[in-house]
MOPAC internal coordinates of N, CA, C and O (Angstrom, degrees):
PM7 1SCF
backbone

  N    0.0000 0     0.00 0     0.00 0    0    0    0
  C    1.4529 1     0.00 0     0.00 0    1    0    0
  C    1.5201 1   108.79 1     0.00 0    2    1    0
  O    1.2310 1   119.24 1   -58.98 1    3    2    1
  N    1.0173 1   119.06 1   121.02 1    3    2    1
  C    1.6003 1   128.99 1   154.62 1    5    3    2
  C    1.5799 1   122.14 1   -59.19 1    6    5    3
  O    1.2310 1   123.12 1   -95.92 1    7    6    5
  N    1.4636 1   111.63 1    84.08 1    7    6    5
  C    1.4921 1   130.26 1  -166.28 1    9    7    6
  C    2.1014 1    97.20 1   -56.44 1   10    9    7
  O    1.2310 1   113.38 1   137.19 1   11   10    9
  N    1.0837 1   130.12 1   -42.81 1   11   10    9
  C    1.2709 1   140.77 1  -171.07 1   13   11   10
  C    1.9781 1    93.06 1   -50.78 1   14   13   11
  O    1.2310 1   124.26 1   119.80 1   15   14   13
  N    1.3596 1   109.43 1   -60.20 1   15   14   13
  C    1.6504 1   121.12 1   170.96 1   17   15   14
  C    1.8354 1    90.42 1   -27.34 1   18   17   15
  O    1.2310 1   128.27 1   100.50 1   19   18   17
  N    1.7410 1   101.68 1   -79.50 1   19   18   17
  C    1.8966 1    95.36 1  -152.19 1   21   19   18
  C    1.5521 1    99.19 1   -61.00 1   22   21   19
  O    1.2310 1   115.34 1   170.99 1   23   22   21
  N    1.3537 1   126.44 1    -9.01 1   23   22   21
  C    1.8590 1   107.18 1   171.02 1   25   23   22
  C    1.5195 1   111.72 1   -80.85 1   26   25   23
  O    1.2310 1   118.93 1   135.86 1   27   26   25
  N    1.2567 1   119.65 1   -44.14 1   27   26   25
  C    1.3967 1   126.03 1  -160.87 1   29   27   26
  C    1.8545 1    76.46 1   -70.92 1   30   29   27
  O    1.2310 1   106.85 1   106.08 1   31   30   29
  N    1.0279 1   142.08 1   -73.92 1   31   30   29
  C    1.1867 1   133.67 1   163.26 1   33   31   30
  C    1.6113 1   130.23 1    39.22 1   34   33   31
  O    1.2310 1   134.27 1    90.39 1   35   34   33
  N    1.8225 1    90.00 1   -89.61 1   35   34   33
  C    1.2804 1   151.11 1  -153.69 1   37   35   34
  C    1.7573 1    82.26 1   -79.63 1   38   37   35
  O    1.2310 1   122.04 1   129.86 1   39   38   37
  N    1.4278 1   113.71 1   -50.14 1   39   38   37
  C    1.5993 1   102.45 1  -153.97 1   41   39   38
  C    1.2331 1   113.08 1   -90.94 1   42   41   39
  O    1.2310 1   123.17 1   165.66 1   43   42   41
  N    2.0738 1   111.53 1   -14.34 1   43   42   41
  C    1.5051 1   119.34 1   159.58 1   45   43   42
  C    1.1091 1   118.79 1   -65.18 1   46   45   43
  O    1.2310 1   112.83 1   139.49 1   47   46   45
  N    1.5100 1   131.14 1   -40.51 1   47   46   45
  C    1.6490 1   132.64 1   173.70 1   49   47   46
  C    1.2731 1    98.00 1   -56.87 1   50   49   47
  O    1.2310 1   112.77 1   108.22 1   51   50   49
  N    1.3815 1   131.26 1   -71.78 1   51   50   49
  C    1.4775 1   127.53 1  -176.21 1   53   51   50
  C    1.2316 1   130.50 1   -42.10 1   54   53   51
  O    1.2310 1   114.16 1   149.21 1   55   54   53
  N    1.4573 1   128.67 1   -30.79 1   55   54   53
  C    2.0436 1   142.21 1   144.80 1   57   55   54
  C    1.0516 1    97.86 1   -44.13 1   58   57   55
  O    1.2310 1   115.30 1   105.80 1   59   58   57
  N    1.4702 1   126.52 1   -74.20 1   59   58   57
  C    1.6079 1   135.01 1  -141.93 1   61   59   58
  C    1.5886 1    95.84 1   -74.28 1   62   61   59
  O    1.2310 1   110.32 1   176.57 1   63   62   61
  N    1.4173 1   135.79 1    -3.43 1   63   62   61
  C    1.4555 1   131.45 1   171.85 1   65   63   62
  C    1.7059 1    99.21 1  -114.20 1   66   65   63
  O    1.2310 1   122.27 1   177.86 1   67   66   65
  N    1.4154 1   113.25 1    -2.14 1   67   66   65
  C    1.3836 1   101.09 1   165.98 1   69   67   66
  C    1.6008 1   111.52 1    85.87 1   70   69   67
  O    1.2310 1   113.03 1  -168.39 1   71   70   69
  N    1.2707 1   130.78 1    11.61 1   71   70   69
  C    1.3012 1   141.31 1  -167.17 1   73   71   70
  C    1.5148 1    96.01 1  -105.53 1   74   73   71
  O    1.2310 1   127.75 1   -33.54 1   75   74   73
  N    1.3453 1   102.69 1   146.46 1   75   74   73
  C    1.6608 1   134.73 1   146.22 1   77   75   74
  C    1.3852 1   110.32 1   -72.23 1   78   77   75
  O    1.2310 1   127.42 1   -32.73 1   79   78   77
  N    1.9993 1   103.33 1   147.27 1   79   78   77
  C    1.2471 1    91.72 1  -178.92 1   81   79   78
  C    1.5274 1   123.25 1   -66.82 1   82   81   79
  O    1.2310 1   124.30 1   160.22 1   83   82   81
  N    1.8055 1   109.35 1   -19.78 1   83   82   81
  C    1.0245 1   111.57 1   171.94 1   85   83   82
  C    1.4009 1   141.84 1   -66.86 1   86   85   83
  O    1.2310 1   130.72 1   157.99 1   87   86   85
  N    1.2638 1    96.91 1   -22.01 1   87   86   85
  C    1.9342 1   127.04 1   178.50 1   89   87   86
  C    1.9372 1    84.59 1   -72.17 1   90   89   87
  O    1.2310 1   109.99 1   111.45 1   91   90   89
  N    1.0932 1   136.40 1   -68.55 1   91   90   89
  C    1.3871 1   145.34 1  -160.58 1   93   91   90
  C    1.5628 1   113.85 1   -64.10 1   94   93   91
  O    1.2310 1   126.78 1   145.76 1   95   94   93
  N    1.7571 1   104.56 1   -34.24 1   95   94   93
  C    1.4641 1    83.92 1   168.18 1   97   95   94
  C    1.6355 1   128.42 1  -106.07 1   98   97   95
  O    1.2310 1   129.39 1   176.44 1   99   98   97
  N    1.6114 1    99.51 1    -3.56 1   99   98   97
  C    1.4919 1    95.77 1   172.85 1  101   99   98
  C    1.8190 1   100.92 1   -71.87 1  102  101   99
  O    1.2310 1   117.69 1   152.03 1  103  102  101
  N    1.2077 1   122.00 1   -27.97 1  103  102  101
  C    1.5667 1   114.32 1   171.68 1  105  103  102
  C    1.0958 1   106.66 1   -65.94 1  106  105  103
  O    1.2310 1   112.99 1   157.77 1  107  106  105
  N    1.2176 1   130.85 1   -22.23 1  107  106  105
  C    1.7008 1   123.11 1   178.24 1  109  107  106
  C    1.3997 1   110.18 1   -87.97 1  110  109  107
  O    1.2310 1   117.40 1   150.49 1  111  110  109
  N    1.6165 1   122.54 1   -29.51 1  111  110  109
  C    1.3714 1   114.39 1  -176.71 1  113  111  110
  C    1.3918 1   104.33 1   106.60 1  114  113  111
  O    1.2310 1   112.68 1  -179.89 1  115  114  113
  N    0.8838 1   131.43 1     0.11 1  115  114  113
  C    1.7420 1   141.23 1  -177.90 1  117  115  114
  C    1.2686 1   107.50 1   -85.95 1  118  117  115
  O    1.2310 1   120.18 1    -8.64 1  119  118  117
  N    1.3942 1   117.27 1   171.36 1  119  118  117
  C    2.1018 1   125.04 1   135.67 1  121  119  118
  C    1.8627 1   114.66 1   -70.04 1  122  121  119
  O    1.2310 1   133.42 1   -40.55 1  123  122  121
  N    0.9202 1    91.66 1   139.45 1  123  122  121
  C    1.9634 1    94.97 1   151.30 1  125  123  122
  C    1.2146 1   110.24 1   -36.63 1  126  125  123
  O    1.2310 1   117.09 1   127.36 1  127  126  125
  N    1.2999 1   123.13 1   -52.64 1  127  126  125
  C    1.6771 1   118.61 1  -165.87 1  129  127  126
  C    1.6082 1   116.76 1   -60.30 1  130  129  127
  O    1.2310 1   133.25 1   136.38 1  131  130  129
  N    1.5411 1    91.99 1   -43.62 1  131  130  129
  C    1.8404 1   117.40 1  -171.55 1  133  131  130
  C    1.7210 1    83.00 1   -46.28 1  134  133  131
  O    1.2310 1   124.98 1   103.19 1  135  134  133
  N    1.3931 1   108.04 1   -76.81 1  135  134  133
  C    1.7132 1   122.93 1  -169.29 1  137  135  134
  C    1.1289 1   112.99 1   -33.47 1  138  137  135
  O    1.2310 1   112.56 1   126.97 1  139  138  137
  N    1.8521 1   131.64 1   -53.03 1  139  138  137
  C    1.0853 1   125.00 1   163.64 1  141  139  138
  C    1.3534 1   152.45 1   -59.79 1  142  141  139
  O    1.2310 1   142.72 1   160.23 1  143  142  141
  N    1.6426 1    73.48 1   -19.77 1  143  142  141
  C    2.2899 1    89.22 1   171.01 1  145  143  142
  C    1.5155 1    88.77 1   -89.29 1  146  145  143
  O    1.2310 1   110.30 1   163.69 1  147  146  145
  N    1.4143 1   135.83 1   -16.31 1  147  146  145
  C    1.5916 1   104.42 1   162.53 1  149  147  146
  C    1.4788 1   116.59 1   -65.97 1  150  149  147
  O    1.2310 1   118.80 1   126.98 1  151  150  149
  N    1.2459 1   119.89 1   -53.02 1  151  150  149
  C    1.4122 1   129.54 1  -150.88 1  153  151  150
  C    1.5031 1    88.17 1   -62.54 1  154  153  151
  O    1.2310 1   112.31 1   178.24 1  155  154  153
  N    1.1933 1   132.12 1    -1.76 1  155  154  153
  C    1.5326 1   102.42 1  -157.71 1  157  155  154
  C    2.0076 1    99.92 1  -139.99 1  158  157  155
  O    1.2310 1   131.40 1  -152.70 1  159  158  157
  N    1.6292 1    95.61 1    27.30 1  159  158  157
  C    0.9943 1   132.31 1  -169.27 1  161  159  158
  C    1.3241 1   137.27 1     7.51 1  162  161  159
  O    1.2310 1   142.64 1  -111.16 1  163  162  161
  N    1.5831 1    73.62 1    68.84 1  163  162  161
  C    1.5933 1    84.87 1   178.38 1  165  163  162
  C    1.8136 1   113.16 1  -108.69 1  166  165  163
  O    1.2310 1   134.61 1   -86.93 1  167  166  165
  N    1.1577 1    89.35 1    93.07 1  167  166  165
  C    1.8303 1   103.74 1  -156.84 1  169  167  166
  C    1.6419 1   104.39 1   -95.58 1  170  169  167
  O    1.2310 1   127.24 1   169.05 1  171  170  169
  N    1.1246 1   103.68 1   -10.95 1  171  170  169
  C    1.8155 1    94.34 1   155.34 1  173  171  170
  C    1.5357 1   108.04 1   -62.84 1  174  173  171
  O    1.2310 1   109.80 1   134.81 1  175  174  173
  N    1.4027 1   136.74 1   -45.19 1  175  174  173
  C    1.3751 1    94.69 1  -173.91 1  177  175  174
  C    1.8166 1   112.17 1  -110.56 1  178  177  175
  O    1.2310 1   130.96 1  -145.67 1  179  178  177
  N    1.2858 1    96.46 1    34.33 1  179  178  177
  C    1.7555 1    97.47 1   144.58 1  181  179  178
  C    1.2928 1   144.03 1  -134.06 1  182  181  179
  O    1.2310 1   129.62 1   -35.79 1  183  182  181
  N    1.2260 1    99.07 1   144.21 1  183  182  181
  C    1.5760 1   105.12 1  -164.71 1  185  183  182
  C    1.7789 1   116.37 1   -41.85 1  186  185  183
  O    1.2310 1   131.28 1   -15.19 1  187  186  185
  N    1.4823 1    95.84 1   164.81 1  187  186  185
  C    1.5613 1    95.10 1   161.81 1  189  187  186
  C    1.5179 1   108.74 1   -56.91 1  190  189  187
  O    1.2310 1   115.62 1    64.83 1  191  190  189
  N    0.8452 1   125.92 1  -115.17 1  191  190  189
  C    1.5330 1   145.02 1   133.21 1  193  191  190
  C    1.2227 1   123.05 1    44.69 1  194  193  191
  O    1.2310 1   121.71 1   155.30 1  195  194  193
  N    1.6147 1   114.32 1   -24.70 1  195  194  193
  C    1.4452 1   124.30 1   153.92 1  197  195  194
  C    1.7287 1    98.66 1   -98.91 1  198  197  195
  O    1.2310 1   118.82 1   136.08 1  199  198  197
  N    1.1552 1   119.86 1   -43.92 1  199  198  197
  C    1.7562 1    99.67 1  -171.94 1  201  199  198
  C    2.1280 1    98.29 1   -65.15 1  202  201  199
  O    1.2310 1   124.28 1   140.60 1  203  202  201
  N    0.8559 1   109.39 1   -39.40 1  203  202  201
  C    1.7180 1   100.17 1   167.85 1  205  203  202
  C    1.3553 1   126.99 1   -55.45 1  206  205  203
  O    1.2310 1   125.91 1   170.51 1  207  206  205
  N    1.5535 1   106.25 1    -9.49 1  207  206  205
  C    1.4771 1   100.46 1  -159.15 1  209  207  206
  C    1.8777 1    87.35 1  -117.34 1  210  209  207
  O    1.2310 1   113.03 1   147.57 1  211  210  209
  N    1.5333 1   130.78 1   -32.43 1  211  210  209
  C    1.4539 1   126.14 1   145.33 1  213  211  210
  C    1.7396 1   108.03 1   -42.00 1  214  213  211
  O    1.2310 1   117.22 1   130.39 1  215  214  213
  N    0.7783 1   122.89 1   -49.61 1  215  214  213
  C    1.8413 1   121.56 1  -156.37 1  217  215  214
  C    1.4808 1    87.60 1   -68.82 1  218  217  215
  O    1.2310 1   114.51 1   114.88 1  219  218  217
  N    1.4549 1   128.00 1   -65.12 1  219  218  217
  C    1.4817 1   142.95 1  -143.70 1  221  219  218
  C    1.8116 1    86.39 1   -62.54 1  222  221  219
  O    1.2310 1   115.07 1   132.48 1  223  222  221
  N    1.3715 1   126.96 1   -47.52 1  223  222  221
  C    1.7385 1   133.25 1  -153.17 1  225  223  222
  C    2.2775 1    77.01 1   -92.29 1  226  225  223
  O    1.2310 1   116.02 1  -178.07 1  227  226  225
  N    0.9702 1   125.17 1     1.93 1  227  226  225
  C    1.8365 1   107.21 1   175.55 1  229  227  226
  C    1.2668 1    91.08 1  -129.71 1  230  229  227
  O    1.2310 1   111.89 1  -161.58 1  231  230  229
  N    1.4403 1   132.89 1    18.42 1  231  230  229
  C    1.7501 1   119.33 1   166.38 1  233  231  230
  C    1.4109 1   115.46 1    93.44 1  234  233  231
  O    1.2310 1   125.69 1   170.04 1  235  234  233
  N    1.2040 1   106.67 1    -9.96 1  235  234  233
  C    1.9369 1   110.72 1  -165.84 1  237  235  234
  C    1.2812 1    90.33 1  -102.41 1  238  237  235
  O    1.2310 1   116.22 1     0.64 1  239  238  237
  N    1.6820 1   124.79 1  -179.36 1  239  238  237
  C    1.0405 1   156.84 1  -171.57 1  241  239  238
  C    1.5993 1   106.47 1  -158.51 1  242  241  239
  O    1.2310 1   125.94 1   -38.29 1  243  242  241
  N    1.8652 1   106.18 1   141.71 1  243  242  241
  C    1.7131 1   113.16 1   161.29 1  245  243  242
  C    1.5419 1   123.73 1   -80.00 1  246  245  243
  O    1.2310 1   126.93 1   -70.13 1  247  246  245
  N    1.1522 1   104.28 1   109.87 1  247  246  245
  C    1.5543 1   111.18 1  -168.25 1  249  247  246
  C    1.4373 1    99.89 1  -102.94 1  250  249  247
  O    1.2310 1   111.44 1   -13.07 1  251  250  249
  N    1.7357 1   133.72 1   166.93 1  251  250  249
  C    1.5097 1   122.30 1  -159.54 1  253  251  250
  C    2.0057 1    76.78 1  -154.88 1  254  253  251
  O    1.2310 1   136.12 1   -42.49 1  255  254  253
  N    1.2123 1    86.39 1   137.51 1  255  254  253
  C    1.5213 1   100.92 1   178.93 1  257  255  254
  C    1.5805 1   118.97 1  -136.49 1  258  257  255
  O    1.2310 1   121.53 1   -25.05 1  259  258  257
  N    0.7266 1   114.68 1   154.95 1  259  258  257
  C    1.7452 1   113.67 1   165.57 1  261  259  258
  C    1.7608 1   121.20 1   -56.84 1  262  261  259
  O    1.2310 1   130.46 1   -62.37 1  263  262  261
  N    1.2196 1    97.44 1   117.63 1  263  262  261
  C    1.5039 1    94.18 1   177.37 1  265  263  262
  C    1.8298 1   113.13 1   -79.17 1  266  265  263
  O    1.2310 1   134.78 1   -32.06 1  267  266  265
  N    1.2749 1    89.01 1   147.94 1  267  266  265
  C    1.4670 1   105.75 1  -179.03 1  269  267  266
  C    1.5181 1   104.64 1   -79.01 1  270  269  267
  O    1.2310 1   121.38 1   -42.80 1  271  270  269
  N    1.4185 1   114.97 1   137.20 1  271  270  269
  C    1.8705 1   136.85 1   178.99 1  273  271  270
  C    1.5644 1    91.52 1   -47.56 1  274  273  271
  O    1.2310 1   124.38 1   -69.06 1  275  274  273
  N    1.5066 1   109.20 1   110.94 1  275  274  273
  C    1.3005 1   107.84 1  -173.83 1  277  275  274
  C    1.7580 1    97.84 1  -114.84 1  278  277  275
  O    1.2310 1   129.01 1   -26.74 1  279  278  277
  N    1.4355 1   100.25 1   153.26 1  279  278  277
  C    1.8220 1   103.91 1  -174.87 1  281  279  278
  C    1.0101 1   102.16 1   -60.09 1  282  281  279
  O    1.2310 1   123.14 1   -36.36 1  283  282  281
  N    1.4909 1   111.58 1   143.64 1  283  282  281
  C    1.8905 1   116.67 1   167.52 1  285  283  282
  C    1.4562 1    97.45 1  -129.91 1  286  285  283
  O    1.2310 1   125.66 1   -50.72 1  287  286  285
  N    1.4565 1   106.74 1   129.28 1  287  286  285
  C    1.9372 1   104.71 1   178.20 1  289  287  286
  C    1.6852 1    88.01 1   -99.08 1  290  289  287
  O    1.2310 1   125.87 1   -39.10 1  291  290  289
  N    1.5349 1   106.32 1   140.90 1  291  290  289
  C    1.3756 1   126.88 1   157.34 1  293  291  290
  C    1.1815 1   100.30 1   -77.85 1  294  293  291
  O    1.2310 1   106.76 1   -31.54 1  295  294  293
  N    1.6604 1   142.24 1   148.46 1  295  294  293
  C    1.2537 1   125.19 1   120.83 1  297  295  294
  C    1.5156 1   140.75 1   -64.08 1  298  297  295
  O    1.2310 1   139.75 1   166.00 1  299  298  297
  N    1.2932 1    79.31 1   -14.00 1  299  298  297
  C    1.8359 1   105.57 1  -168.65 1  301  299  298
  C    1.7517 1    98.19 1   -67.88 1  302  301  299
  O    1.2310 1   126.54 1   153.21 1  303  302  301
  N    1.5090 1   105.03 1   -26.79 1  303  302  301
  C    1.5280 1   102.52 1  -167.87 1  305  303  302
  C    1.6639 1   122.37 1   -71.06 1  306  305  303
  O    1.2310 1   127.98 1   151.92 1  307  306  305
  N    1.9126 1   102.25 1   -28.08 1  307  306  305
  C    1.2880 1   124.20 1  -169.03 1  309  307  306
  C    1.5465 1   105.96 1   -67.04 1  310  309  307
  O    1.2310 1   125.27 1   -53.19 1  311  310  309
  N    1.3573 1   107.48 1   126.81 1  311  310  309
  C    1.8540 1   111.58 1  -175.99 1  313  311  310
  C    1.6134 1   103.53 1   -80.66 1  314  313  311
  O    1.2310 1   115.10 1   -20.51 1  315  314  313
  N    1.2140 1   126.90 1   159.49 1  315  314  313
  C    1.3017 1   131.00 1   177.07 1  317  315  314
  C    1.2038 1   111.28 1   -97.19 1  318  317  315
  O    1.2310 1   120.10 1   180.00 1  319  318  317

């Protein structure tokens, strides 16, 4: 998954309801900062539990699905 996708995401739901990041994360319980290292997805250093708790205050929910058989190149496979 391309984590940058769920921020850029995160920061279209948050426009399209008309919120500041600051309006969005005191409803979430966060800092501004926390909110912005999501939007800009850098989701290694946030918790589950805060990106559930942004989604839950913009209407969405984290849902987990089966990933689709995605291409893997060997190099090992390529003949010389």
């Amino acid at each position: 998954m391309e984590y940058w996708k769920i921020g850029k995401k995160i920061r279209e739901l948050r426009k399209r309801k008309g919120l500041t990041q600051e309006e969005l994360a005191r409803k979430a319980g966060i800092s501004r900062q926390t909110l912005s290292t999501l939007e800009r997805g850098l989701l290694g250093r946030i918790t589950v539990t805060t990106l559930i708790r942004v989604l839950h205050q913009l209407g969405y929910e984290l849902d987990i699905k089966e990933r689709k058989e995605a291409f893997f190149f060997d190099p090992s496979m390529v003949e010389d």
